[in-house]
N, C-alpha and C positions, 0 to 999 in steps of 0.2 A: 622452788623459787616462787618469790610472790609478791609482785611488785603494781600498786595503786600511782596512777599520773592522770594529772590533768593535762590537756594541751588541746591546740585547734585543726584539725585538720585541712590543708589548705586544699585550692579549687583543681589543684592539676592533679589527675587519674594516680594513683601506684600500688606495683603489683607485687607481690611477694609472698614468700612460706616460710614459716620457723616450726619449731619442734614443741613451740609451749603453747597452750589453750588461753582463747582473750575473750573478753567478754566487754564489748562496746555500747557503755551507753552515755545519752547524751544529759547534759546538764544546759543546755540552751541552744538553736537552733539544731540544722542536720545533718545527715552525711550518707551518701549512698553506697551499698556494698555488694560485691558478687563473690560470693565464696563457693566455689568447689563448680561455678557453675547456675546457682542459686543465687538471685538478685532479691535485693530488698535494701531497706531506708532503716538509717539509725534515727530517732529523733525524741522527742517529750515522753511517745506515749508506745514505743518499740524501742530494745536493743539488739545486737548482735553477738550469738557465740560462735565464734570461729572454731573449730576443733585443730590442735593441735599437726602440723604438716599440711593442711589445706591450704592450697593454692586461692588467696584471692585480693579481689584488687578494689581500692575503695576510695572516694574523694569528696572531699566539705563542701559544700552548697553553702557559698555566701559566707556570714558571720556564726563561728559555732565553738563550741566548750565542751569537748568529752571529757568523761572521765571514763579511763582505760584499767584495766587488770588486768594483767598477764600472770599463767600458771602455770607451774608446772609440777606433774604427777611425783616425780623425785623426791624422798624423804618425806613423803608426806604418811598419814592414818590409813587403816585399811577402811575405815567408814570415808574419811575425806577423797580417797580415790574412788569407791562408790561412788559419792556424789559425782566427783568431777567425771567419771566414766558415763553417766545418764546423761548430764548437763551438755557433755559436749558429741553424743556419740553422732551427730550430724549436723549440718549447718540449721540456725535457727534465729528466726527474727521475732520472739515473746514479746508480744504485749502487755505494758506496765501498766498495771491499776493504779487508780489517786495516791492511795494509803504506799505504793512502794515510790512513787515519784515524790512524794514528801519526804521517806528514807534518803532517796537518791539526793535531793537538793543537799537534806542536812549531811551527807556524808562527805559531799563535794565543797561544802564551804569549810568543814571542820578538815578535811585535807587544804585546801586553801590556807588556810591558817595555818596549820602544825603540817604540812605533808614533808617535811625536814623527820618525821619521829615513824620508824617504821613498825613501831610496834603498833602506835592509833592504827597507819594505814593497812598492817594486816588486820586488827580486829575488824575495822569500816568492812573492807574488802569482804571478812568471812561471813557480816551480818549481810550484805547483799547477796552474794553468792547463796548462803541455807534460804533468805528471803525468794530468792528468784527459784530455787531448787522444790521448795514448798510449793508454789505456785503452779508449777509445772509439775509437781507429780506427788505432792501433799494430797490427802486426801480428804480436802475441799474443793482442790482442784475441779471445775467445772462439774459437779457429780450433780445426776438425778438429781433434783429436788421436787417432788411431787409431780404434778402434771404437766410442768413447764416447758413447751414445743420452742428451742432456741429456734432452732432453723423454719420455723413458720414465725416467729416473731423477725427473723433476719427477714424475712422474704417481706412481710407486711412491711416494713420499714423501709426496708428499698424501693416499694413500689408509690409510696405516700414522704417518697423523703422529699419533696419539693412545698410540704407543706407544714403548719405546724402542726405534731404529732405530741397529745398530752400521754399522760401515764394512767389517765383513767382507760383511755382510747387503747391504750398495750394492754391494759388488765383486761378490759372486754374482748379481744380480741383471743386475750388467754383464757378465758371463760373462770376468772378468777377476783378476788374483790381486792382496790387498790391497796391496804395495806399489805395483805399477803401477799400480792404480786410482786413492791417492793421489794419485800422481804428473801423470799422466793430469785428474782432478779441478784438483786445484788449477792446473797449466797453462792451463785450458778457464774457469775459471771464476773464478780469482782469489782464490779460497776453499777452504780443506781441508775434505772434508765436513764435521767436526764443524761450525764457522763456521757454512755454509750452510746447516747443520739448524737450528742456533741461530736466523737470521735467520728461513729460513720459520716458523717455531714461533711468532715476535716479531711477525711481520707478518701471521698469521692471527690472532692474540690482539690485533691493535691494530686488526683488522678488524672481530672480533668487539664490540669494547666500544664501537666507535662505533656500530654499525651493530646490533647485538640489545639485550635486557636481560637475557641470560644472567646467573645467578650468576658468581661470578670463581668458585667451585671448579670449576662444570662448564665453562667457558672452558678453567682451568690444563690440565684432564684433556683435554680437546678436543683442546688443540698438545701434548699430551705432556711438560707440566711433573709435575712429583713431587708437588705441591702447591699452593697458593694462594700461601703465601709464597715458591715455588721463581719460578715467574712474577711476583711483583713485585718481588723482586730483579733478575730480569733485566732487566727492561722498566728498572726505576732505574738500572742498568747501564750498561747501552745504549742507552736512548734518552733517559732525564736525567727522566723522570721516573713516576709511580704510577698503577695500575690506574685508581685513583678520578678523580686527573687527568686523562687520557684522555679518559674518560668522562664528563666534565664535572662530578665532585660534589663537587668541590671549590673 
């Protein structure tokens, strides 16, 4: 079985287990998930693979557009159940680089228009699926690249996130000259620093408003936004929806 749908998830909790593998991601705001136990956020810039029989329970935040996959191992390749055996062999919430949320958009608007034709929405479906399967165990997959310390560049970044942090200031820090470092970066990570500044900044301010009652200007200033309104444009941006949203005050 192999069925492509769009739909919204609404705000009330539900819980549930089927026998076939799903893979959630979002096409405009979010959705929160606990599978097997494991919690995490569907949204712009994460999806979610459920593994086939896991129990889990999940509900929309606000205004939101998944696009959903359900799978199942039956009559399928013995290369295709590979895949889906790696892809789903535990709960996982992947981070989507630029280049596969560009796939994601055009996939979801070309189901949009034709998702009546199941042959587009298996081929759609199978190019995200090898796309996210690459990603996660492709071997570009975050490999080595020369002298590149991630987890000392995470650490510098966290500790300087309330400020602006350029990409000459990452490269020195990496003892490395800015184009190679670019280079270097986006290889490693699938993201050009700016990107991945962008995100951490997104994901500690999406941390924050669930989890404090900080004001949203001392949050903005917290991840290194310009402003209150610099941060809720972004968050509208990228993750489909508003500070107050988030937060529940809306």
């Amino acid at each position: 079985m192999f069925e492509a749908r769009l739909l919204r998830l609404d705000d009330q909790a539900h819980h549930h287990a089927h026998d076939h593998h799903q893979l959630v991601m979002s096409l405009a705001g979010r959705a929160e998930f606990e599978v097997d136990g494991r919690g995490g956020e569907v949204c712009r810039m994460r999806a979610c693979l459920v593994p086939g029989d896991a129990g889990h329970e999940f509900a929309g935040v606000g205004e939101n557009r998944m696009l959903i996959l359900d799978l199942d191992e039956q009559g399928t390749s013995a290369e295709d159940q590979e895949l889906l055996g790696r892809l789903f062999e535990a709960p996982r919430y992947p981070e989507l680089d630029a280049d596969f949320q560009n796939l994601l958009s055009y996939a979801g608007a070309e189901l949009a228009r034709y998702g009546s034709d199941p042959m587009l929405a298996r081929s759609l479906g199978g190019i995200l699926l090898r796309a996210l399967y690459l990603r996660l165990f492709g071997e570009v997959k975050r490999r080595p690249v020369g002298s590149l310390d991630v987890e000392r560049l995470d650490g510098y970044i966290r500790e300087n996130l309330s400020r602006r942090i350029s990409v000459a200031e990452l490269a020195q820090a990496a003892c490395l000259s800015p184009s190679h470092f670019h280079a270097q970066f986006k290889d490693s990570l699938g993201l050009t620093p700016h990107q991945y500044l962008l995100k951490t900044r997104l994901d500690r301010a999406a941390r924050l408003l669930r989890e404090s009652d900080q004001p949203l200007v001392r949050i903005a200033e917290e991840c290194g936004f310009s402003s209150q309104s610099a941060l809720t444009t972004a968050m509208r941006r990228y993750l489909g929806l508003t500070p107050k949203r988030l937060r529940g005050n809306e």
